[in-house]
N, C-alpha and C positions, 0 to 999 in steps of 0.2 A: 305451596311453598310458604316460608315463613321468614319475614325481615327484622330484621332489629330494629328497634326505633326506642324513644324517652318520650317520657308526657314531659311539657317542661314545668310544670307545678311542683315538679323531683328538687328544679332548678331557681324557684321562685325569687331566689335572693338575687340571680344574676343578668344581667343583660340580656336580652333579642340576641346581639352578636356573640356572648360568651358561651352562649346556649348555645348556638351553632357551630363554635370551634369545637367545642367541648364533642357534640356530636361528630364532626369530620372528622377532627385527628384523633377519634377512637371507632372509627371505622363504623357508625351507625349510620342506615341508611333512611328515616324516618323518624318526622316530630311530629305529638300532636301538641297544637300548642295551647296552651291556659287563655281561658276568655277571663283573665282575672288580670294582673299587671303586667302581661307581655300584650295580649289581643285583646281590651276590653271591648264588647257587643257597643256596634254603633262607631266608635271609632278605624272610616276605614281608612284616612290617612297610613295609620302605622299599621291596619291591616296588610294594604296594597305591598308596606316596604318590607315587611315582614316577610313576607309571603315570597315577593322578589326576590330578597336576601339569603332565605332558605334554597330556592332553587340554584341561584345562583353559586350556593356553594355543592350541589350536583346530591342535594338530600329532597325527598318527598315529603310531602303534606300528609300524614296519615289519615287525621281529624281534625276536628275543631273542638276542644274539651271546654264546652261553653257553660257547665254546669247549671243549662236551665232545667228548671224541673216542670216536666208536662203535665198541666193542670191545675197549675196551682198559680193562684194570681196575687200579687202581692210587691209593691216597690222594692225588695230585694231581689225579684225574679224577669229578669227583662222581656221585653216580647221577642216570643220568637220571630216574629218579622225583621226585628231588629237584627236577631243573633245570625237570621237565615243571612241578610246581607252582609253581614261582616262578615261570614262564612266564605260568600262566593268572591269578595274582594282580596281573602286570604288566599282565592284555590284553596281550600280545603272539599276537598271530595266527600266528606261526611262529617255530622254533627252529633258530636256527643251528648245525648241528654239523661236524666233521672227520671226514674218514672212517679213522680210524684214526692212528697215530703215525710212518709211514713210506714213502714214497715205493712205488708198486708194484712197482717192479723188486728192491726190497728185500726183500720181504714172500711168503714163501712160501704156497702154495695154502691149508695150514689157517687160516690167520691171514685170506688174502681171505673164505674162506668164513665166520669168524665173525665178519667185518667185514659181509658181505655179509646175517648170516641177524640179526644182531640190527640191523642197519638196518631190515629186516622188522617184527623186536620191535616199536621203539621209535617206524615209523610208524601201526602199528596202540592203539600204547597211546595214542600223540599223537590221531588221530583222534577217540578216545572222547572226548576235552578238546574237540575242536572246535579243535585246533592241526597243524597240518602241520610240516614237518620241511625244512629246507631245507640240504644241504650244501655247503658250499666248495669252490670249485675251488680247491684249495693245493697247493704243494710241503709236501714230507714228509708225505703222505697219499697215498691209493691214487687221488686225482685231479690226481694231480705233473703231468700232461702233458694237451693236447687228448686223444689217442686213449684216453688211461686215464680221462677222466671220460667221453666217451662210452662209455666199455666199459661205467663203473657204471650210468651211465644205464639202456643193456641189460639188464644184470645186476638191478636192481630197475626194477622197472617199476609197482611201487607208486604209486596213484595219489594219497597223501598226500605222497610223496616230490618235493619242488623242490631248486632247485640255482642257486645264487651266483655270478655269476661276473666274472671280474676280468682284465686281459690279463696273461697271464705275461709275467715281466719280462726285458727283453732280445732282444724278437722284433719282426719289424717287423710292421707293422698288418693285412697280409693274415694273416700267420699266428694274429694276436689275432682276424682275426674268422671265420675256418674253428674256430676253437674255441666261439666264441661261438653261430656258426648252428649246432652240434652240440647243442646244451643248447636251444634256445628250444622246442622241444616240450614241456619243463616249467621253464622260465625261471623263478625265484624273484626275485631281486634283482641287481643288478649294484653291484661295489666301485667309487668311482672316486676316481684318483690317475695324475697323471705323473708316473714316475721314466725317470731312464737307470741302465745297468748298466755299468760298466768306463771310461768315460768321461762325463765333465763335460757334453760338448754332445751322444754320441747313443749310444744303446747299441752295444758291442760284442761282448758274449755270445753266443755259439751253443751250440745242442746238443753240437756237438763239440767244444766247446773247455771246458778248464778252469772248473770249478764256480766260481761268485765269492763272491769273500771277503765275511763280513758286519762291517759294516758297511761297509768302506773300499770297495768298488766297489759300491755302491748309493748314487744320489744323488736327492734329490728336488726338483722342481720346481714352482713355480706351475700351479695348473691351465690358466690363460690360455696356455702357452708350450703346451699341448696339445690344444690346442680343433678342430683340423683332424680327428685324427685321434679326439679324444672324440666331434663331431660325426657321424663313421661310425660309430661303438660303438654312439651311441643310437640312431641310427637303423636297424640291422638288428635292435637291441633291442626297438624299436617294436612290429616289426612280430611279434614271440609275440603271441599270445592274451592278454586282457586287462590289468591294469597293474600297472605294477612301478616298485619305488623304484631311484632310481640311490642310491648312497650316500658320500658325500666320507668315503676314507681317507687317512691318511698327510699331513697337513700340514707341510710343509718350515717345519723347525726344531720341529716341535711345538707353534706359535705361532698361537694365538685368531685374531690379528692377519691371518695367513696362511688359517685356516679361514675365516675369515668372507670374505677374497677371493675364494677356490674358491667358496664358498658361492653367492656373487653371479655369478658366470661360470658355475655347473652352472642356475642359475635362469633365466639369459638362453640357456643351451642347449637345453633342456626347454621352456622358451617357444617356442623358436624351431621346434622338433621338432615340438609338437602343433599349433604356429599353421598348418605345412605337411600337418599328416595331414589 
């Protein structure tokens, strides 16, 4: 099954609470929320009220979108000891993390390996919480590409360990879901958002051609102009083992206004998905 939910990083400009109306009166049943100015790591005062506030308005904790990156040590990147308790203060049942700071193809063998041995760590200490561990398929991580987040997959096999996933941008839709069915043996959550890359009406980006500029050739769209191809997403999503949040990223323009339309188009997709399972 598949639920609708927002990361609220969609939301960043607005309050804990606005964030939560905005989810109930458009009918989503899951947040995960930003370890950035809603849930900062370490703070669990406003984790605890958070975390309350949310239930209380009768929505689920999907994650905790804590954007620590595993392996890499550095006064921007908090410990995850830290992030793990603010995690379990939130009720968040899993912890969003990166697998490192750099694309694979960048990242020499020791660097994978202690990307690879403190992912081990950090699902085993998760565990003992009663929280799982769920990593991002992202560029500038060691899961830049389809074939490098199955590689991780392989490489930990940990069974605390899930995995996010999202269509890289600039690929057409067979390509987004050979990456997708590689991950459903431990499917965690799915991003969702339409964008194009290098042009306005469809992507033009390929692997071989020139890396695109940020932000001038990434455009974002309504999620309605993408419902054809969101509509195969969820449904080869379906079909992992038990159930998963879809999650509205990236609202064109950064506008309430605009989330809350996604909002209402990922709830009549999700409808539509389980009415047919």
């Amino acid at each position: 099954m598949i639920k609708p939910g927002i990361c609220t990083i969609t939301l960043k400009h607005l309050a804990p609470d606005q964030v939560i109306e905005l989810a109930a009166s458009n009918k989503l049943q899951g947040i995960e929320w930003w370890g950035g100015e809603h849930v900062r790591p370490g703070d669990l005062p406003t984790a605890r009220d958070v975390g309350a506030a949310t239930r209380a308005a009768g929505l689920a904790i999907s994650t905790y979108g804590s954007y620590h990156r595993v392996g890499v040590v550095g006064t921007e990147n908090p410990s995850f000891e830290t992030v793990l308790e603010t995690a379990v203060e939130l009720g968040a049942p899993s912890i969003r993390v990166w697998a490192g700071d750099r694309d694979r193809e960048q990242a020499d063998a020791a660097f994978q390996k202690t990307v690879l041995s403190e992912l081990n760590r950090i699902a085993d200490l998760a565990a003992e919480a009663g929280v799982s561990i769920t990593v991002e398929f992202h560029g500038g991580t060691l899961t830049n590409t389809n074939a490098n987040a199955a590689w991780l997959l392989g490489e930990v096999p940990h069974n605390n360990v899930r995995f996010s996933w999202q269509p890289p941008h600039g690929f057409e839709p067979d390509h987004c879901l050979d990456g997708l069915r590689s991950l459903l043996p431990r499917l965690g959550t799915v991003h969702v958002f339409h964008w194009t890359i290098g042009s306005f009406e469809k992507s033009l980006w390929t692997e071989a051609e020139k890396k695109p500029r940020w932000p001038e050739d990434f455009h974002r769209h309504p999620l309605a102009d993408g419902v054809d191809r969101w509509a195969a997403y969820l449904q080869l999503a379906s079909s992992a083992e038990g159930t998963h949040f879809a999650l509205l990223e990236f609202a064109r323009g950064d506008s309430a206004e605009q989330a809350a339309a996604d909002a209402r188009t990922l709830v009549s997709l999700c409808a539509s998905l389980n009415e047919s399972r």
